[in-house]
N, C-alpha and C positions, 0 to 999 in steps of 0.2 A: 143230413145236417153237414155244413162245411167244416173243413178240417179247422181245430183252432191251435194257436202255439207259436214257437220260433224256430226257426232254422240259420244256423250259420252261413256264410256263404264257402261255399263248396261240400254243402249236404244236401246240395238241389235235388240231384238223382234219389237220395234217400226220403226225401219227402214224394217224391213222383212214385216210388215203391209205397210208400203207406196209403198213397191216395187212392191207389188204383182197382182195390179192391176194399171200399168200408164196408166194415162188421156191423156200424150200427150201434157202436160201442166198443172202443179201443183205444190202445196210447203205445207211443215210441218215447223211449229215449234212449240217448246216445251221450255220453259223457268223453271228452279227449282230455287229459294230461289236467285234472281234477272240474273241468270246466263245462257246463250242460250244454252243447254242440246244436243238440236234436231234441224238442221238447213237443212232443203234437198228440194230438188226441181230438176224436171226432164220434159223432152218436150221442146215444142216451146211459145211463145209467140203471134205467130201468126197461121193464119187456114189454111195455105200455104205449114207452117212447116219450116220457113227458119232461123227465127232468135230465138236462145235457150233464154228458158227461163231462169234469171238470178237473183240476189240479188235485181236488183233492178224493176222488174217487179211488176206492178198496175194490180188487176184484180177487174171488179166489184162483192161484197160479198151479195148482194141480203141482204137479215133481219139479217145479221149478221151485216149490220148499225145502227139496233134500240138501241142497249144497247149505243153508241158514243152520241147518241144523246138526250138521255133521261138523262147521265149522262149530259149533258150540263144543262139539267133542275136541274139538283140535286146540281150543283155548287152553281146555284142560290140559292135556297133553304140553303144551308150551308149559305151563305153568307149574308143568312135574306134579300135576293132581293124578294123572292115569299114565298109562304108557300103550304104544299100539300095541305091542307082543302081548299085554296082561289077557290072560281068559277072564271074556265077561264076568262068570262065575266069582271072581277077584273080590268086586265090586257089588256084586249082584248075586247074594247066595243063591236063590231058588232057582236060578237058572242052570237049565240042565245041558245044553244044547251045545258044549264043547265050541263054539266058536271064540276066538279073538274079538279085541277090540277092533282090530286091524281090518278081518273078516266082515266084520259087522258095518265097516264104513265102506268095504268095496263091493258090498250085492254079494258075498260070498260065504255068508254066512248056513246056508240051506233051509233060511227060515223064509222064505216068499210070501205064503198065505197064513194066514191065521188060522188056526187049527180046530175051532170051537164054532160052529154053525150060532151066529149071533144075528140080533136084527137092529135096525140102524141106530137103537138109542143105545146100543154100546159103545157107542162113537164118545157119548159122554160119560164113559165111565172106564177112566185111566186104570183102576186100579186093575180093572179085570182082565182088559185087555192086552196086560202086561203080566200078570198071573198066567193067561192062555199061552204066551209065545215062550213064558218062564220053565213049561213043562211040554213044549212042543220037541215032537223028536227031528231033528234036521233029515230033508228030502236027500242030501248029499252029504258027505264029509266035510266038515266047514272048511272052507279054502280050497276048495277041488271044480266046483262048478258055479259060475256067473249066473245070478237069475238075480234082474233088477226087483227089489223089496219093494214091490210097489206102494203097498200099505202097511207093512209091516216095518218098514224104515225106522219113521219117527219113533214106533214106542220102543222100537231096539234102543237106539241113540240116547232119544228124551230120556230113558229110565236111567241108562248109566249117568247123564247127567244129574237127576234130582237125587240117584245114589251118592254119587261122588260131591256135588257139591252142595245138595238140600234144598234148594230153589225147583219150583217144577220148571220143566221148558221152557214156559211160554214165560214166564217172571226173566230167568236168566236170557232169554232171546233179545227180550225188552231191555233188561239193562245193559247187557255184554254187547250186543249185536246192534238193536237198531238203534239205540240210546246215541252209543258211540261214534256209529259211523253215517247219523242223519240221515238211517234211513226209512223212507216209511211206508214197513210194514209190521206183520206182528201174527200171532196164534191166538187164540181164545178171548176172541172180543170181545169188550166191554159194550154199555147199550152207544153211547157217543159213536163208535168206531164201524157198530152194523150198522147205524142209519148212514154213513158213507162208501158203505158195499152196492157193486153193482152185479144186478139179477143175471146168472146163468142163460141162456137158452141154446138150443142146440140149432144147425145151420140146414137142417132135416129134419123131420121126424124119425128117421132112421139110423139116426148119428151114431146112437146105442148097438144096433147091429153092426154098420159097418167097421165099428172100433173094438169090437170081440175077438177075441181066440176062437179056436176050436175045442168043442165040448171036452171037459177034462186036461185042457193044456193047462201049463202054467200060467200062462198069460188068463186064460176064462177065473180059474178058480183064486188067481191072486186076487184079483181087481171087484170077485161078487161076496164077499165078506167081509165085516160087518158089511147089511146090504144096503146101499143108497149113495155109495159113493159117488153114483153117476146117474142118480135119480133125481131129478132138479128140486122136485117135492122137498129134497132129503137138504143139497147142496145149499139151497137158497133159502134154508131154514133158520130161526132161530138157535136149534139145540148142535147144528154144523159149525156155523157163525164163532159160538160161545166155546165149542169145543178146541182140545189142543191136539191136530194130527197131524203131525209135525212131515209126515212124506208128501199130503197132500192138503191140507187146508189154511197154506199159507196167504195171509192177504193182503196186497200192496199193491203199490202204485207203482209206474215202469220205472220214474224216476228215483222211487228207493230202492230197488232192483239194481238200477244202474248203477247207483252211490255205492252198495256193498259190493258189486267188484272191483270198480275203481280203486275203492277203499283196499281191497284184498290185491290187488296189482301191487300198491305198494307197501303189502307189509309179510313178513317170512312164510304167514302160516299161508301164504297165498303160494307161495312156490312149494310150500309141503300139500297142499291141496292138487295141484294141477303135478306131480311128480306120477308115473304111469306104477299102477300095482296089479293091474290085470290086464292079459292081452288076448282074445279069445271071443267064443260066440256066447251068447248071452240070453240065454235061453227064454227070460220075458219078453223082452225086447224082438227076438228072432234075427241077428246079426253080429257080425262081430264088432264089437267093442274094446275101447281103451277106458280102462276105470281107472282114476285117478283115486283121493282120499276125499270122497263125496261130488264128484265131477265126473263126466263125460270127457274127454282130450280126443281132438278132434287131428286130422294128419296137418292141418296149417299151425298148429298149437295154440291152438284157440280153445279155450274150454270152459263149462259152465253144464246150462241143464235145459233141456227142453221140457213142456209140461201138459198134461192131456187136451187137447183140443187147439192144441196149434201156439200156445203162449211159451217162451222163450227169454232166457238170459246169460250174458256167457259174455268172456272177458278177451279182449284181443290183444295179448301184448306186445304184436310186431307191430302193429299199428296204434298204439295206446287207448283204447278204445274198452271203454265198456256198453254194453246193449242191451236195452229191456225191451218185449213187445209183448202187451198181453189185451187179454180178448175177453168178453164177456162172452160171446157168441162161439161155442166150441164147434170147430169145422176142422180144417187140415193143416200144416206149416206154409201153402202157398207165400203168403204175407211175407213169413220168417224167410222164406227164401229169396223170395224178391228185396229184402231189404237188405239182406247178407251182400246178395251179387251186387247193390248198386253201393256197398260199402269197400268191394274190394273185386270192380271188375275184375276181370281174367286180359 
């Protein structure tokens, strides 16, 4: 299916990067100095291939949810509801695990995996799986070792929020987050919002191995509990869809992707987001990283969040640029790199 949308003139090279490689289900946008630059999207919606995908197409962005949800932390913070220094614990009696606020938004808290051997319909059941990490003991001393929270992010985060403010997540997301800043995406969807989700599929059969750790790393044992995170069975379900997991089953479109950094370019808690709190290797990930307060900070100072299977979003502020590219079809960053480079030859 041919690409459909708009391109400004002199985002020619950026359209020639999206084209070059369709997924069969995808979209870019690019937003400059509040204004939608780069608007395109090509394929289906669905694994079938029947219904194109469109303006208004949901897909899930895997960890490009963490920065949505950390900023909900940061609201608070602004707002003198919490502070970074407070220990969880503050806020959050049961929680035993000695980390910070602070800890908790940089991957540094020692809580990676969830502690409790669950099967995937714990996915929808908040309560529990926030009791599980309330009485987990930290892998590390909180603040001493980086290991991206792959799964365990959001119910960190989300719980200080419906602690400190009473709204769960996915309510305060909606009204704070994308209400505000026109963007559209969201957690725990209603039936309206799944019928405009589009189906997962992997760009191999093998997708699942070649995106594994090694038996026993952090990286294996983050990512297979509760289990179906990456079982499309699980992802492209109803009880996923419905669910609130606020590190990975965030769903939106490139274009509210792109509005909430734009949006977060020009407002404080964006420079307290993208300000460096970790500098070091990073033990899910396998590499050294720069952890901001819910962001990746990249060495051009571009920063934002990549998400599993190749989907991306992240903010440019030498060039005023905000960027969403996301995929139904989980494969590699190819795309994402090709659209970077023809955004900011060398």
């Amino acid at each position: 299916m041919a690409t459909n949308g708009v391109v400004d003139n002199g985002f020619e090279a950026v359209r020639e990067a999206f084209d070059a490689e369709p997924r069969g289900g995808s979209a870019l946008a690019v937003i400059r100095g509040g204004k939608v630059v780069v608007d395109l999207r090509e394929g289906w919606r669905d694994a079938a291939r029947t219904v194109p995908w469109d303006e208004e197409t949901l897909v899930n962005v895997y960890s490009v949810a963490k920065p949505v949800i950390a900023l909900a932390v940061l609201l608070l913070v602004e707002r003198g509801r919490i502070a970074l220094d407070d220990p969880v614990k503050r806020h959050w009696p049961e929680f035993t695990g000695g980390a910070s606020v602070r800890h908790a938004l940089t991957h540094t808290a020692g809580l990676p995996v969830f502690p409790v051997p669950r099967p995937a319909e714990a996915w929808a059941d908040w309560g529990l799986l926030c009791a599980d990490l309330a009485a987990a003991t930290p892998e590390w001393p909180p603040g001493t070792v980086a290991a991206e929270h792959a799964l365990t992010y959001g119910h960190l985060l989300g719980e200080l929020v419906r602690r400190v403010d009473g709204r769960s997540p996915a309510r305060f997301v909606a009204e704070e987050i994308a209400g505000p800043f026109g963007a559209d995406f969201g957690f725990g969807l209603g039936a309206d919002d799944q019928r405009r989700c589009a189906e997962l599929e992997f760009d191999a059969p093998d997708w699942p191995e070649r995106n594994a750790g090694e038996p026993g790393s952090v990286r294996t044992r983050a990512v297979e509990n509760p289990a179906g995170a990456r079982d499309l069975a699980v992802v492209n379900s109803e009880l996923w869809r419905s669910a609130s997991v606020p590190a990975v089953n965030l769903h939106a479109t490139a274009v509210g992707l792109a509005r909430f950094y734009d949006e977060l370019m020009r407002r404080p808690v964006g420079a307290m987001m993208a300000t460096a709190e970790f500098e070091g290797f990073d033990h899910f990930i396998g590499s050294e990283v720069v952890w901001g307060l819910g962001v990746q900070i990249e060495p051009d100072g571009s920063w934002g969040m990549g998400g599993l299977g190749g989907n991306a979003a992240w903010a440019d502020p030498a060039h005023d640029l905000a960027i969403a590219y996301v995929t139904r079809r989980l494969g590699d960053f190819t795309t994402v790199d090709r659209i970077e480079q023809a955004l900011n030859p060398a």
